[in-house]
N, C-alpha and C positions, 0 to 999 in steps of 0.2 A: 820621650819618656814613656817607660812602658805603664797601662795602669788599668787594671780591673773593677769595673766601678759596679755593684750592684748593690739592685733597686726591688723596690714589691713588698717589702714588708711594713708590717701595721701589726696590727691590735684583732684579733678575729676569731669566734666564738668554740668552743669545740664543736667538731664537726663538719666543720666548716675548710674553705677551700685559700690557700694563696699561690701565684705564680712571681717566684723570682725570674730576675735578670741580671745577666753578667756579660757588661759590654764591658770589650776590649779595646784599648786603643793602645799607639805607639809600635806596635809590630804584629803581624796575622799569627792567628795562633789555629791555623789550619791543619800543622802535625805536630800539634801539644794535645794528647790526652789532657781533658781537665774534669773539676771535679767542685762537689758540694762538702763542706767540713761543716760541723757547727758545736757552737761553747755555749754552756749553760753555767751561771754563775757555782763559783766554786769546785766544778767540775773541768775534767780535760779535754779537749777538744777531739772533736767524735768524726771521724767518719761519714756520710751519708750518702755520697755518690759519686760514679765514675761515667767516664764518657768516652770510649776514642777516639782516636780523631775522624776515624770517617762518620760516626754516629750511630754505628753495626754493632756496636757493641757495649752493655752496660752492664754496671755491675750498685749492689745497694747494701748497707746496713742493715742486719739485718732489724732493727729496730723501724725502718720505714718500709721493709720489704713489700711490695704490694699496695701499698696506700701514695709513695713518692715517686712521681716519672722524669728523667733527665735526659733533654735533649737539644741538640745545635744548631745552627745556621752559621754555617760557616763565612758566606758569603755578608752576613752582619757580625761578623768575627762577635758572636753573641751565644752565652751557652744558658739554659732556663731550667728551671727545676720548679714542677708543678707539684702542689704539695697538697693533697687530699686525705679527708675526714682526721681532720689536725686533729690531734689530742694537748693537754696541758704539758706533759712531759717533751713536747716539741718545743719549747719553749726555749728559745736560745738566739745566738747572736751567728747568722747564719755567714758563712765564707765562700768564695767562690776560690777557686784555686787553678793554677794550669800547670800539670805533671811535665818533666824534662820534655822535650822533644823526640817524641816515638817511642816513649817507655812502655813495655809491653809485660813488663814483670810483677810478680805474686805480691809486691807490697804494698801497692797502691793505698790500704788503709793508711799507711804513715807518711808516705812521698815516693818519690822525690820530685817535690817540690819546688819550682823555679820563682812562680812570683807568686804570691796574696793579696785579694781586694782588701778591702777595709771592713767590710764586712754589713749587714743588715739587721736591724733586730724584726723577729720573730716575738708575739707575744700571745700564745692561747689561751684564753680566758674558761673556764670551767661553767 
């Protein structure tokens, strides 16, 4: 069973710093581009980051540009997203995600999307 489990969030103050995790199990996702989504109550599910599969390559929202870094270990079939000087508007239920296998194309903000973790809550405090 394939399944993306990620971990690392909490409750943490603005300014302030969290690193997600997204372990992978049930099959290696060594040529899945994968990626960071995340939902904020009442809002549509956003975009925040890409990753290739070799790790050469990234791509961000622009709403975390600069402040969010994502990146892999592939060999702990594990992809992380460090998330720095949080703001309250960061506030959301954070996704891990893993793009088709070798998708290389301009849509990456929407998919395509093969599997979904369950997801993580993020909470910034003011």
């Amino acid at each position: 069973q394939v399944r993306l489990v990620e971990s690392g969030g909490g409750l943490v103050q603005a300014g302030g710093s969290l690193r997600l995790s997204c372990a992978a199990s049930g099959r290696t996702f060594s040529s899945n581009p994968m990626g960071w989504f995340r939902q904020a109550p009442g809002k549509e599910r956003e975009f925040v980051a890409k990753i290739n599969w070799s790790g050469t390559g990234t791509s961000y929202g622009d709403s975390v540009k600069g402040r969010f870094a994502i990146s892999r270990d592939n060999a702990k079939n594990t992809v992380y997203l460090q998330m720095n000087s949080l703001k309250p508007e960061d506030t959301a239920v954070y996704y891990c995600a893993a793009y088709a296998p070798g998708y290389t194309g301009p849509n990456y903000r929407t998919g395509p999307i093969d599997f979904w973790g369950q997801g993580t809550q993020v909470t910034v405090s003011s």
